[in-house]
N, C-alpha and C positions, 0 to 999 in steps of 0.2 A: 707915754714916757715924757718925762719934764728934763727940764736941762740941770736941775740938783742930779738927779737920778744919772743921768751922762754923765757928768762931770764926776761920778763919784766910783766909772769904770775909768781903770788905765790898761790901755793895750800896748804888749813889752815886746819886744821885738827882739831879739837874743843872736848876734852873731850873724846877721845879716850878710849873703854876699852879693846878691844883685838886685841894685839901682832902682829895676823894674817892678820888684816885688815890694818896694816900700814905697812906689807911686801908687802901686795898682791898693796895699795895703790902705794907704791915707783918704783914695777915693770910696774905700765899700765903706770907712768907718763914716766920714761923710754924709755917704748916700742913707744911713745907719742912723743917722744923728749924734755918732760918738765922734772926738776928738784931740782924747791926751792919748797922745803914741809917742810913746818911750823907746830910744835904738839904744840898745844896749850891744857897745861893743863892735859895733859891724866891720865888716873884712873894708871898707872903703869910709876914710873916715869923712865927713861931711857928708855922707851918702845921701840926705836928703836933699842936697843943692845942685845934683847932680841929675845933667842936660835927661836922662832915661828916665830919670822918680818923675820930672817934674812932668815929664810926658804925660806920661799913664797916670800922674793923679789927676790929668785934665783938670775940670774944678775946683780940685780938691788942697790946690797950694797954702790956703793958708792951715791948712791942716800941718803939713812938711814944715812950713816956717815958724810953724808951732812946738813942732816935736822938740824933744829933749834928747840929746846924743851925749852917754857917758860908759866909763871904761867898762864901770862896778855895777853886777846885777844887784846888791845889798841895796844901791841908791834906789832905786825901782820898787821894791816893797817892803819899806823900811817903815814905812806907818798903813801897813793893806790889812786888815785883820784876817783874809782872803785871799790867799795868792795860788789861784789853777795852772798847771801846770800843762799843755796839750800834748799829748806825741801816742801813737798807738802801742808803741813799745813797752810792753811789761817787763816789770825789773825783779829781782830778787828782794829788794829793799827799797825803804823808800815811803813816801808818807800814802794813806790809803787812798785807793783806786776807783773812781766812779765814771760813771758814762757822761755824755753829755745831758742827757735828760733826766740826771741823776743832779746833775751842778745846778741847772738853773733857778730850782727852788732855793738851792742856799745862797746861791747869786741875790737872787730877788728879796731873802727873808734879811741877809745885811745891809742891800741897799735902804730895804724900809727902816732900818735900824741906825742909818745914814754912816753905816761903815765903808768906808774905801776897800776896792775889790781890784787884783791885778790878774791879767791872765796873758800867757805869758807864751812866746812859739818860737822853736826852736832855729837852727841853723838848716838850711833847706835840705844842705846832704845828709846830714846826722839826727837832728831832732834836740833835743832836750838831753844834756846827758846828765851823770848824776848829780854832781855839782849843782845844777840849776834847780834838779827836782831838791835838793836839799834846802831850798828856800822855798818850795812849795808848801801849801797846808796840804792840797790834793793835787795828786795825778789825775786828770782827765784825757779820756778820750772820744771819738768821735765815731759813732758808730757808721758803719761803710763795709764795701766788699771784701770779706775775708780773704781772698785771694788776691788782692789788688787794696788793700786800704792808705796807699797813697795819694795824700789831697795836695795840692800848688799851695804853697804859701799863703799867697793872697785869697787864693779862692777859701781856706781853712774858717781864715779872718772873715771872709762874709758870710759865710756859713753861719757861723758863732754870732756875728753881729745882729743876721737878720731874725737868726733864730731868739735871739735872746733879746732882742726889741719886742718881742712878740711877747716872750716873758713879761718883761717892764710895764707895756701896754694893758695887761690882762690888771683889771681891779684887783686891790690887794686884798679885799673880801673871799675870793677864788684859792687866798695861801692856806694850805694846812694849816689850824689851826697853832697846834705844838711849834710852827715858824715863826706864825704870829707874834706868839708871844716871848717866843727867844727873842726875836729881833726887836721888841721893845721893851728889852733886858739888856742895857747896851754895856753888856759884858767885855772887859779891856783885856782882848785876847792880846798876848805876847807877837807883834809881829816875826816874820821869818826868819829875820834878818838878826834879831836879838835871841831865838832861839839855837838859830849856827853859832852865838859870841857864846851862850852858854857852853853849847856845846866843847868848843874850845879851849873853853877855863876847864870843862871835867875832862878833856884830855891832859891835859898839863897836870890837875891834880890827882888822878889816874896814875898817871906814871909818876908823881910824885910820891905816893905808898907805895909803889910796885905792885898795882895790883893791872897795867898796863904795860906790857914793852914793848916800846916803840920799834923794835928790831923784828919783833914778828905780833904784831896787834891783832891777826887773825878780821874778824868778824865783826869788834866789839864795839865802837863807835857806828858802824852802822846798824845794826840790832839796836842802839842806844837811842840814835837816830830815827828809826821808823818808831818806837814806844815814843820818843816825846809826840811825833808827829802825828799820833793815833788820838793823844790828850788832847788839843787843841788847849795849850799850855797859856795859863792867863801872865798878867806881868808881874804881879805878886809871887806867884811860885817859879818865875826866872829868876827872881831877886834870891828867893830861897834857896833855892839849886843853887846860882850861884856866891851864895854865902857858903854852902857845903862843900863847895870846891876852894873855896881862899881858906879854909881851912884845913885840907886835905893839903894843900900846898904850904902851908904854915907847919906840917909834920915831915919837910923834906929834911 
């Protein structure tokens, strides 16, 4: 694994509450060879300056002095063509579902593609809720004890990291072919982040025909929500979508 390849994973860190877990977090990416860690939001704000991170990242400080702390998870994969979602929790909706030995290859087929990739770990008590996964491309999870598939924060992150160095490292002659050649097809997938804006303009033009009401909406924006997420929606047809919505709201 080369340091393009690093450089071109970000690891998001969602709602953080303790100290300890974004030292120990900064040290496995480290140990890893990875570097961009993103604190999105955490319960302590500077949490990385704090006497406990800087502990537990032992070595690991200029990693923390590195990170990026902001309110908005949008900031975080707003140019990712890739954004994994972790948590073992199955949802009713929501973009599709893979394991972790499911991800890696598409992990590895974008990096060759030299597409930015985010993966993303929730709040230690809750996980990921929908909101978050609504910026995802995919839900992943980690395969573990059915009866017990709870991992520690930080330990999640090494897991993913060692495993997925391992990925990186393996010659790119070893990819499915069919990845191969996706990934050097550097196809301008619609980030997350501009998928959610669509989304938003065809709620507003939604209820602008009545064909949405906002008083009982039922179902429909999320059902709407897992079908984009299923396309893996390029930026051309976000543009499109949302020209069909400024005109749905031009019939108010």
């Amino acid at each position: 694994m080369n340091t393009t390849q690093a450089q071109l994973l970000r690891w998001v860190m969602v709602e953080t509450s303790h100290p300890g877990n974004v030292g120990s977090a900064a040290r496995a990416l480290k140990t890893m060879g990875f570097g961009d860690l993103r604190l999105i939001k955490p319960k302590i704000s500077g949490v990385a300056k704090m006497p406990e991170a800087i502990a537990l990242a032992s070595g690991a400080v200029d990693i923390l002095q590195a990170s990026q702390e902001s309110p908005a998870l949008e900031s975080a994969v707003q140019d990712c063509a890739l954004v994994l979602g972790l948590t073992s929790r199955d949802r009713e909706f929501g973009p599709p579902a893979l394991n972790w030995q499911g991800a890696r290859p598409l992990i590895q087929a974008a990096i060759h593609g030299k597409q930015r990739v985010a993966l993303l770990f929730g709040p230690e008590r809750t996980g990921l809720d929908n909101h978050h996964l609504s910026l995802c491309t995919h839900r992943v999870w980690l395969d573990a004890n059915p009866l017990y598939p709870s991992l520690n924060l930080a330990q999640a992150m090494m897991v993913c990291a060692f495993t997925l160095r391992e990925t990186l490292v393996t010659n790119s002659k070893s990819m499915p072919a069919d990845l191969i050649q996706s990934s050097s097809e550097l196809v301008d997938y619609a980030d997350p982040a501009a998928v959610a804006a669509m989304l938003d303009h065809w709620r507003a033009g939604l209820e602008a025909i009545g064909y949405l009401d906002p008083a009982n909406p039922k179902k429909l924006m999320p059902r709407l929500q897992a079908l984009f997420a299923r396309t893996r929606l390029h930026q051309e047809e976000i543009d499109l979508l949302r020209g069909i919505a400024k005109q749905m709201l031009l019939r108010k």
